[in-house]
N, C-alpha and C positions, 0 to 999 in steps of 0.2 A: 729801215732807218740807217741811216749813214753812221757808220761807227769808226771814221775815219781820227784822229787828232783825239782819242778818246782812253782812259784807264781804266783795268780792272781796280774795284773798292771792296771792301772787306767788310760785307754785311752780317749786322749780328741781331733777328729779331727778338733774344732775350734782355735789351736793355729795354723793348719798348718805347721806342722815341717817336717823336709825332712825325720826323723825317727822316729821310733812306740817304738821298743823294742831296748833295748841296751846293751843287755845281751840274749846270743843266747837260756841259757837254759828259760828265759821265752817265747821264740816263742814254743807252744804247743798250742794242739788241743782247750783248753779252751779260752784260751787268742786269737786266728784265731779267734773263733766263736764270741766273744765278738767284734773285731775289725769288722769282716764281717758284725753282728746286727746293731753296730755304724754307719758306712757306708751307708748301706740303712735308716735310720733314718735320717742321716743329706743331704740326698740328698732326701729323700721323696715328697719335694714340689720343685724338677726338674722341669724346664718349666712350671713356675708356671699361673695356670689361674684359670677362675670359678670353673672348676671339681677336685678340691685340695683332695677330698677323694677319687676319683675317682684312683687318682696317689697314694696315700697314702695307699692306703688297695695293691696295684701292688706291691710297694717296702717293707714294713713289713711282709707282709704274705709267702713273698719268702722262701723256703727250700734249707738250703746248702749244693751242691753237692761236690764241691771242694775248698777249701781255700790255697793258697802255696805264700811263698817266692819268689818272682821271682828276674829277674837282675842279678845282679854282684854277691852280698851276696848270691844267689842260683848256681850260678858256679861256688863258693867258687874263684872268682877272683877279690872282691872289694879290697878299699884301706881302709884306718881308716877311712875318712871321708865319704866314699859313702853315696846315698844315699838310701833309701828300697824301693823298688817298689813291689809290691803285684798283684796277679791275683787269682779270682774264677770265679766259675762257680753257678748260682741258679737257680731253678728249679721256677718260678710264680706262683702264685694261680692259680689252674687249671683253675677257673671261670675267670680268667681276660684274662687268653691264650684261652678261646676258646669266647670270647668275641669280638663283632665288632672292638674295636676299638685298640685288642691284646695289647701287654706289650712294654715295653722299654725294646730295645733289650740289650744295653749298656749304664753302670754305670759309669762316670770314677769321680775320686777326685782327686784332680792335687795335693796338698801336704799333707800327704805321695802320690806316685803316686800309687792309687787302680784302676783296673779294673774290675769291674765283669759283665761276662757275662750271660743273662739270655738262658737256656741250646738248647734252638732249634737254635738261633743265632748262638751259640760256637759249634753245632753239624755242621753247613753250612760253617762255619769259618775250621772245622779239614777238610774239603772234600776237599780247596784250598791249605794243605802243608804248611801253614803259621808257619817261623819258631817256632816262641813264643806259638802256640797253639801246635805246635810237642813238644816243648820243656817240655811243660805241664805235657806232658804225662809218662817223664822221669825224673820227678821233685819227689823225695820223700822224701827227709829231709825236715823239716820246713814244712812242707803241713798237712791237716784235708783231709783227704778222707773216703766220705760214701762209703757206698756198691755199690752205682750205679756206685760211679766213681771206685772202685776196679773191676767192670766187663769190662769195655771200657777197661781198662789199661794192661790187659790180653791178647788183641789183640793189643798194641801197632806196633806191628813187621810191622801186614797188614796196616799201615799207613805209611811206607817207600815206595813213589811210584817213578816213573818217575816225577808227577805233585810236588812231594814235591823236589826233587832234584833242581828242576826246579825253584821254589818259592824260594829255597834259594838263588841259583845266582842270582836270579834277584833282592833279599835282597843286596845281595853281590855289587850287579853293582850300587846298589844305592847311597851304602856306599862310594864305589869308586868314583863314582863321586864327592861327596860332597868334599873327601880327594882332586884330582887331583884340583877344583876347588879353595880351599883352598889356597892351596901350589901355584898356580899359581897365585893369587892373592898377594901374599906376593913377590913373585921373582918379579911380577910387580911394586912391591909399595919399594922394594928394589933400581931394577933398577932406576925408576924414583929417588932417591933419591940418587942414584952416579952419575947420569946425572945433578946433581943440578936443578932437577925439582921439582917445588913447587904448590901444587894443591889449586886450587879456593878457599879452605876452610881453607886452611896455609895462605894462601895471605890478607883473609879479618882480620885473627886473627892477623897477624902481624901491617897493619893496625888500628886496636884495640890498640894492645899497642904500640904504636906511639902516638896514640893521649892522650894515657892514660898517659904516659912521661912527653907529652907536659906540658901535667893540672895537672902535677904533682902530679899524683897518684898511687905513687912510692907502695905503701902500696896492693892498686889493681891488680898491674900489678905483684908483686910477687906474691900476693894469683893464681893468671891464670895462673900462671905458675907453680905454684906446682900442682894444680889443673890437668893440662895440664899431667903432670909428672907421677901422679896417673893414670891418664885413660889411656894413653899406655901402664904403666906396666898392668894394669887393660885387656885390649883389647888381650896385647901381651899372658900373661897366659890364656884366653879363649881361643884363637885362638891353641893355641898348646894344651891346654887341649880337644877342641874339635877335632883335628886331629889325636893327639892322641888315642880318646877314638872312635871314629869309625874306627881305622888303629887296634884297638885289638880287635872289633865287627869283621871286615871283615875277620883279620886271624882265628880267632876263628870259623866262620860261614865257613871259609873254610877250615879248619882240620874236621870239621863235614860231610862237601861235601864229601870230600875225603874218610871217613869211609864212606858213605853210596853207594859211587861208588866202592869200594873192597867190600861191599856187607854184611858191619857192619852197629851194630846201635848207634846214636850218643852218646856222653859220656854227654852230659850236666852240667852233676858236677863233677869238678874234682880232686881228691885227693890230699892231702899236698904235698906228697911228687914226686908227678908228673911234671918229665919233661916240660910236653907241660905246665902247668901252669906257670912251672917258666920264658918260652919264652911267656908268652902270658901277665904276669904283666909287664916284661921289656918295654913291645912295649906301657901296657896301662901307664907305669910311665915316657915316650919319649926317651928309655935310645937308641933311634936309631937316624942317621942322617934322615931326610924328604925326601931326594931324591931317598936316599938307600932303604929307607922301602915304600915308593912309585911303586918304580919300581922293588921292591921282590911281593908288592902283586899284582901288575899288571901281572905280569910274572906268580903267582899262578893260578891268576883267569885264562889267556889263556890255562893255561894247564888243568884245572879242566873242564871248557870248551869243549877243545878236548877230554877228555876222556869220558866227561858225551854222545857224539856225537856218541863216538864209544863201548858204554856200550854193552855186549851180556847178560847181569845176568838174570834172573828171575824175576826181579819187575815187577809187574803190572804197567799198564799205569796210573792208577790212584785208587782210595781206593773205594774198594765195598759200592756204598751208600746205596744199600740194609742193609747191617749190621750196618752201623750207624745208618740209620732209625731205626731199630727193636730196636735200644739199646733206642732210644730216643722215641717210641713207650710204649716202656714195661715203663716204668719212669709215662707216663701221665697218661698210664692206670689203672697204681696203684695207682694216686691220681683219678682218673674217680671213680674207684672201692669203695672207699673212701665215697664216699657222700653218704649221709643219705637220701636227698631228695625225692621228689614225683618225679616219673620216668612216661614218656607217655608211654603207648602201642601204638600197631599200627593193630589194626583189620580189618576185610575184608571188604566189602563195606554191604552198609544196605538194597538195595534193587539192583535188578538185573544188572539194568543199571548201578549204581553207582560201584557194582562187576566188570563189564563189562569193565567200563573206569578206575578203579585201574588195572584191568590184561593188558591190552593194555600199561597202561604208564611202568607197571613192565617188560613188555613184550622190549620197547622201552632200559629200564635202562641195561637189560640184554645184548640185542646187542650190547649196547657201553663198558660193562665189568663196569658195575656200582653196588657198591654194597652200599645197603643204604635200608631205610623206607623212601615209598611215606605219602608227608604231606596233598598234594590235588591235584586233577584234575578235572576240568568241562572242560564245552563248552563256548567257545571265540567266538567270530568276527560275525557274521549278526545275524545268529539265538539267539544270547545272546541280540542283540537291535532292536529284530523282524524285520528284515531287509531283509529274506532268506523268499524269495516268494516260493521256489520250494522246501526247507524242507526236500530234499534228494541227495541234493548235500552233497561232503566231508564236515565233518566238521572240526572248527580248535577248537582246543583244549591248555588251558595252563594248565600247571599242576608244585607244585612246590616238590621237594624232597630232603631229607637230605642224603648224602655222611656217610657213616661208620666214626664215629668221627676218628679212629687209622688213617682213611687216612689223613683226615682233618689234626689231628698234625703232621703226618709224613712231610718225605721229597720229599714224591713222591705225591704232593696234586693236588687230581682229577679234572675235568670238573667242568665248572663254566654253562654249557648250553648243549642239546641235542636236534637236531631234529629228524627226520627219516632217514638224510642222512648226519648228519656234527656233529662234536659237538666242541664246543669253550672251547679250554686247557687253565688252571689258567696261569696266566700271571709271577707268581712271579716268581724270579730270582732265580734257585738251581745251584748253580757251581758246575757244571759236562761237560763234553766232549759227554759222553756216558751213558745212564742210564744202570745200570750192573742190568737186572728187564725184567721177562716178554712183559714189555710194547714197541710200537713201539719206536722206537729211532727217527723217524722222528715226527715234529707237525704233529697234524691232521687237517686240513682244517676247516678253520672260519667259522662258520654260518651266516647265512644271517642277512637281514636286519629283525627284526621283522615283520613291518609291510605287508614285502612281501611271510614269511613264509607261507607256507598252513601246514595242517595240524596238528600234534601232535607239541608243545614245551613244554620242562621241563626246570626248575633253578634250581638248587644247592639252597637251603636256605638260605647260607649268602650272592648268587650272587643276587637272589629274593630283600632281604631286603638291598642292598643297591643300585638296580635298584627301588625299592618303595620310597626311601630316595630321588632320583633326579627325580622323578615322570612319572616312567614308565607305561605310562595308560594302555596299558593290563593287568598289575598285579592289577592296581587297581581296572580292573572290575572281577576281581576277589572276592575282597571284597565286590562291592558293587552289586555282581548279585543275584537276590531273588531266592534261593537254593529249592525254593516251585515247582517253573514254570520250570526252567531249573535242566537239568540231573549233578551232581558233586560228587565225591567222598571226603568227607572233614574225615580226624582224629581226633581223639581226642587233638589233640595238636592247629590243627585248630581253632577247636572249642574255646577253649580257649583263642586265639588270637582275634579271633572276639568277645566273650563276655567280653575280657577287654582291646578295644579301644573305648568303647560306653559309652555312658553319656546320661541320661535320655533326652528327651528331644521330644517326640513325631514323631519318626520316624523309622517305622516298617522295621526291617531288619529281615527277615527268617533263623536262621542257619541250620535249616533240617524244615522236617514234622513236629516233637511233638514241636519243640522249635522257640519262639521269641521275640524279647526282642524290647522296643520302644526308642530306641537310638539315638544321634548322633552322628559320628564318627569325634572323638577330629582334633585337627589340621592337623591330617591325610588328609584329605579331602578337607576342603577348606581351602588353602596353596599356598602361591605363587609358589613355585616352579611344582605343578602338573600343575598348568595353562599357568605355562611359557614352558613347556616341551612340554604339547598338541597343545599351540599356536605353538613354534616355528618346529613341523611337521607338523602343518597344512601351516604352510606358507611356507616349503621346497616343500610339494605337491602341491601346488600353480605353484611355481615358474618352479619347472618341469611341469606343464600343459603347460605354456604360451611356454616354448622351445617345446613342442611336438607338438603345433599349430603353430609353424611358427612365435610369436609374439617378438616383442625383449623385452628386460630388462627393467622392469618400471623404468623411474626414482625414484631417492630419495625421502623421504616426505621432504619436505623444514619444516625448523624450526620456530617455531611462530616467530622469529623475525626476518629470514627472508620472510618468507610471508606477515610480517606488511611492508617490506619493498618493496615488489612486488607492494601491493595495493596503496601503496603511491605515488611510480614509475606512477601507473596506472591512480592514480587521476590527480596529475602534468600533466598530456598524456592530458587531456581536451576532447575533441568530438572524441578523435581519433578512429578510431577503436580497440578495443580488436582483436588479433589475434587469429582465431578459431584452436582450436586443431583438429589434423587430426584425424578421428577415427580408430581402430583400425578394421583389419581385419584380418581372417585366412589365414596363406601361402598356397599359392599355390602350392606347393611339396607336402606339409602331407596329409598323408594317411589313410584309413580309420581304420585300425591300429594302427594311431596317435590317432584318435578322439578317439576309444576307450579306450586308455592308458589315455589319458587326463581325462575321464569321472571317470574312476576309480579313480586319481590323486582328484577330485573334489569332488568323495563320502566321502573320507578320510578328506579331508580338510574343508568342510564345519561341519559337525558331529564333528571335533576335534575343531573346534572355536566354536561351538554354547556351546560344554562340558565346553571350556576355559571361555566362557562367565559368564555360570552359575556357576563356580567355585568362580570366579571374583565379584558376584553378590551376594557372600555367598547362594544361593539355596540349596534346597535339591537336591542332584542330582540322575538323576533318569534316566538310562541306555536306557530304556526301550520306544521305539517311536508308541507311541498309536495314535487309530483314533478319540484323544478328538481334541477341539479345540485350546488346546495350542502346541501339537507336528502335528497334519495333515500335516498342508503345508512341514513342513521341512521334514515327511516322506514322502511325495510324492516327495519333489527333489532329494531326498538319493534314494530313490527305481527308480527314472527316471536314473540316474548316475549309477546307480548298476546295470543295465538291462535296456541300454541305445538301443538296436538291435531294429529296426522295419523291416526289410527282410535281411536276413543274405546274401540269395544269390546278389541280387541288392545291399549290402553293403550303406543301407540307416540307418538314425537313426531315431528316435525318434525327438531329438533336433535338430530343425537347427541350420546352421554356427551362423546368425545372435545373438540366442538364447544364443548359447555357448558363443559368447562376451562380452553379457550383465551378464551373470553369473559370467564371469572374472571379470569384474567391481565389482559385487556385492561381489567376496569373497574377494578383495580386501581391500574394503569399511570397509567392516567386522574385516579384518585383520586391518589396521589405529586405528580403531575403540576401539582398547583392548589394544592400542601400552598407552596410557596415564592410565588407569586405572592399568597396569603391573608396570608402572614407579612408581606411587604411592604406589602399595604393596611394591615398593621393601623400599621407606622411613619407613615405617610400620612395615613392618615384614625382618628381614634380613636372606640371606640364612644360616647364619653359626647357628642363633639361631633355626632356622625351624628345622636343620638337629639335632641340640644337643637334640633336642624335640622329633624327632624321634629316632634317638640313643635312650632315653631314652625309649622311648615307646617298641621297639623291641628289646632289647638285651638282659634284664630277660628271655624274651622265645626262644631266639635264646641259650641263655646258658642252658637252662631248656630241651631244647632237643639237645644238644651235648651231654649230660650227661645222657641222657637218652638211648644213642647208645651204 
């Protein structure tokens, strides 16, 4: 923009005014930037709560992409009074966009009307055709544009697709309706009114002044009726002004149709001396009848319609989001590039096995087309809680890794999970039809349940730490496995993570060989939410044993006050007999097949309550089931459960029916048991503060290695 013959003005968004500038030559590049700065400043404490800086360093530190004129005054088709409406585009602090808990994607300030959009938002908003973001892009008087946005705007053309023709009628048919609805609302309030019909809300006002007559309050009854007099003329020029002003939306939005179906591109601004400007202010000043101009643009839309049906032209179906990506790619990775910071490395493993278990999981990333640095991998499930009597069965494995950050920002953002044979695709929402990319066009098939995995599992880093935030206990024996005794490949990034969530405090965690440090592991650890997570899978493996034995649905636990009401029932009763419960037995269909599946159901469930317990109990917690006198017994019924077989052929077990019942009882018991001490954390500790404690604790190193990709 030329900001040649031009003055700084002195903007102030807290009076609210429906306009910024009022002199076209101070809308320039300085005066944009100034207004855009202001903006983000007087919305900086948006949704305002504890984390006030947290939002504040999001909205100030922002880089602007694009600043423009939007509305009427930018299609050069305002009246004297309009009023300014503004759109940009800002690029966020890289560190807050690669952050858990990302940016605000949308800015708005309702007087003057600014929108700004923060730019991976506005890159997902151009993939949908939305006319206001097309219009953007053909918007260059009054506008601030960097470099980046002079690259996108280069390729304007390839944003004429089918998907955007499309988004406009259906802009179009919105518009329409509101008009039809309008207009019909008034012939109704017409008719009713040559009918000598008078509605509920005429009828009590006339009422009003009757009585007001009466009590001769001659003085009253005037003021209500000039009052009266006001608000329809009031009502009657909104009503036409807004009919009017979407009857010049919809023709306008449909002379654009109409260029991009002859296989032009839209005009957006339109010169003085242009025709179509001068039919397009008549209709927004009402110089038409309502029924006429009604049924012209209805008559338009069906014909645009038909033609857009029978298009043969060369648009695409929709706009290459490969090329949007790469444009919105190259932007983050010049602020990536940027940083100054300590950057991790990612080196091989430090002794054979730990090699061994980084090539296998790289091995893993590879087959599902993952491109990234492994952060850690060990050994999971029996042999990590000396559980695995035979030591040469498969082992399971979890391992966690970070995704190529370029993927992370882009638009094409990868797996959240990989097994051997599935991996679980990010969930978020990219409007497309068709990914125009390499990658399969169909999902790929959900992974299992954890629990039931064998083998190798990897996380995605930011899926890891916010399945650690609602307390996925696999990941967190990860943390808590002593790296001495067991085989793991940990990085240096690792490392770091464990030697700063520990707090002195007499409790020896291993991070390799040479290193150890005598820690506590902060609220990480003992937290309700880890206890509530492990409790409530061990009570899902519960409740699946009892249906695999044939048992029905435990009743409910009755509440202390109705249980004081049973006992009282029971006392009143006097010598009666108490009625004996019937005891439970195994059905008679299940199989031996069953029993097995139950047995497993019960290794799982006991082991994740005894963990829930000690959680619960603030202990140290200690993975690891030895043959001292405090873990024996419970490793003898986890290793009975987990190698339950006494003759495979005779399909005999170990445990009998009998045995198996009293076990139900007891995990049950167990289960009760944790239900009042769970209630109580939750008075104590609440989840929303647990989790902002954890945000807190992992997001420096989750940002610490995006930037380090």
């Amino acid at each position: 923009m030329n900001n040649s013959n031009s003055s700084t003005i002195c903007i102030d968004l807290d009076t609210y005014s429906d306009r910024v500038f009022e002199n076209d030559n101070d809308i320039n590049d300085h005066n944009l930037q100034n207004l855009f700065n202001k903006t983000l400043i007087h919305h900086q404490h948006d949704d305002d709560d504890e984390r006030v800086d947290e939002k504040k360093m999001d909205m100030v530190d922002s880089r602007l992409i694009y600043f423009a004129l939007a509305g009427s005054q930018s299609f050069n088709l305002h009246q004297q009074d309009s009023d300014q409406d503004f759109i940009g585009v800002r690029e966020a602090n890289i560190e807050d966009v690669l952050s858990l808990r990302g940016v605000k994607e949308t800015i708005h300030h309702l007087k003057p009307d600014i929108t700004i959009y923060e730019l991976r938002h506005y890159a997902k908003l151009l993939l949908l055709g939305n006319p206001r973001q097309i219009e953007s892009l053909y918007t260059d008087k009054f506008s601030f544009q960097s470099e980046e946005w002079k690259r996108i705007i280069e390729k304007k053309k390839e944003f004429i697709t089918m998907v955007t023709i499309d988004h406009y009628l259906s802009t179009i048919k919105a518009l329409l309706y509101g008009i039809n609805s309008k207009i019909k609302k008034k012939q109704e309030k017409e008719q009713r009114r040559a009918n000598g019909q008078e509605d509920d809300k005429k009828k009590e006002k006339s009422k009003r002044e009757k009585r007001s007559v009466e009590n001769n309050k001659v003085q009253t009854l005037l003021l209500e009726k000039k009052k009266e007099k006001q608000e329809m003329l009031m009502m009657e020029l909104e009503s036409r002004q807004t009919v009017h002003k979407k009857a010049y939306h919809a023709s306008r939005l449909l002379s654009e149709v109409k260029r991009m179906i002859d296989g032009l591109e839209p005009i957006v601004q339109y010169t003085d001396d242009s025709q179509e400007r001068e039919r397009l202010l008549e209709i927004r000043k009402g110089d038409f009848n309502h029924q006429e101009m009604q049924d012209q643009l209805n008559k338009q839309f069906n014909e645009m319609e038909q033609a857009r049906n029978q298009m043969t032209n060369s648009y695409s179906q929709e706009v290459d989001i490969k090329m949007v990506s790469d444009w919105l790619v190259s932007i983050r990775r010049q602020s990536i590039n940027r940083y100054q910071g300590y950057r991790y490395s990612w080196p091989n493993g430090e002794t054979e096995k730990s090699e061994s278990l980084r090539l296998q999981a790289k091995q893993l990333m590879q087959k599902h087309g993952i491109i990234g640095e492994l952060i850690y991998v060990g050994e999971s499930g029996s042999n990590l809680y000396h559980l695995d009597k035979t030591m040469d069965s498969e082992q399971d494995i979890i391992g966690i890794y970070a995704s190529s950050t370029d993927e992370i920002v882009s638009l094409l953002p990868p797996p959240t999970r990989l097994d051997v044979d599935n991996i679980s695709p990010n969930l978020e929402y990219i409007p497309r039809n068709n990914i125009n990319s390499s990658k399969s066009t169909s999902p790929p098939p959900s992974a299992k349940k954890d629990i039931t995995t064998k083998g190798m599992i990897l996380y995605e880093v930011g899926q890891a730490i916010q399945q650690l935030i609602h307390g996925h206990y696999r990941l967190y024996d990860c943390l808590l496995a002593d790296n001495t005794k067991y085989q793991s490949y940990q990085s240096p990034a690792w490392k770091d993570l464990v030697a700063k969530i520990m707090i002195n405090n007499n409790h020896t965690i291993a991070i390799d060989n040479n290193h150890s440090v005598d820690t506590k592991f902060t609220n990480l650890f003992n937290n309700r939410i880890y206890a509530q997570n492990t409790w409530g899978i061990a009570q899902g493996e519960y409740l699946r044993a009892r249906i695999l034995l044939g048992l029905k649905k435990p009743p409910p636990k009755l509440s202390k006050k109705k249980q004081m009401k049973l006992e009282k029932r029971i006392q009143e009763q006097g010598n009666q007999e108490e009625p004996v419960q019937e005891k439970e037995t195994i059905g008679p269909n299940v199989t031996f097949q069953d029993k097995l599946a139950a047995c497993r159901c019960f290794y799982i469930a006991f082991r994740l309550l005894w963990l829930s317990k000690s959680i619960l109990q603030g202990n140290q917690i200690n993975l690891h089931f030895d043959d001292n006198e405090t873990t024996k017994d419970q490793k003898e019924l986890l290793l009975l459960f987990k190698y339950p077989i006494k003759d495979e052929n005779q399909q005999s077990l170990k445990i009998r029916d009998e045995e198996l019942v009293e076990k139900i009882d007891e995990c049950r018991e167990l289960i009760e048991s944790l239900i009042l001490p769970l209630e109580t954390f939750k008075v104590f500790f609440r989840s929303d503060d647990i989790e902002n404690q954890l945000h807190d604790l992992f997001n420096p190193w989750l940002i610490k290695i995006r930037l380090s990709m």
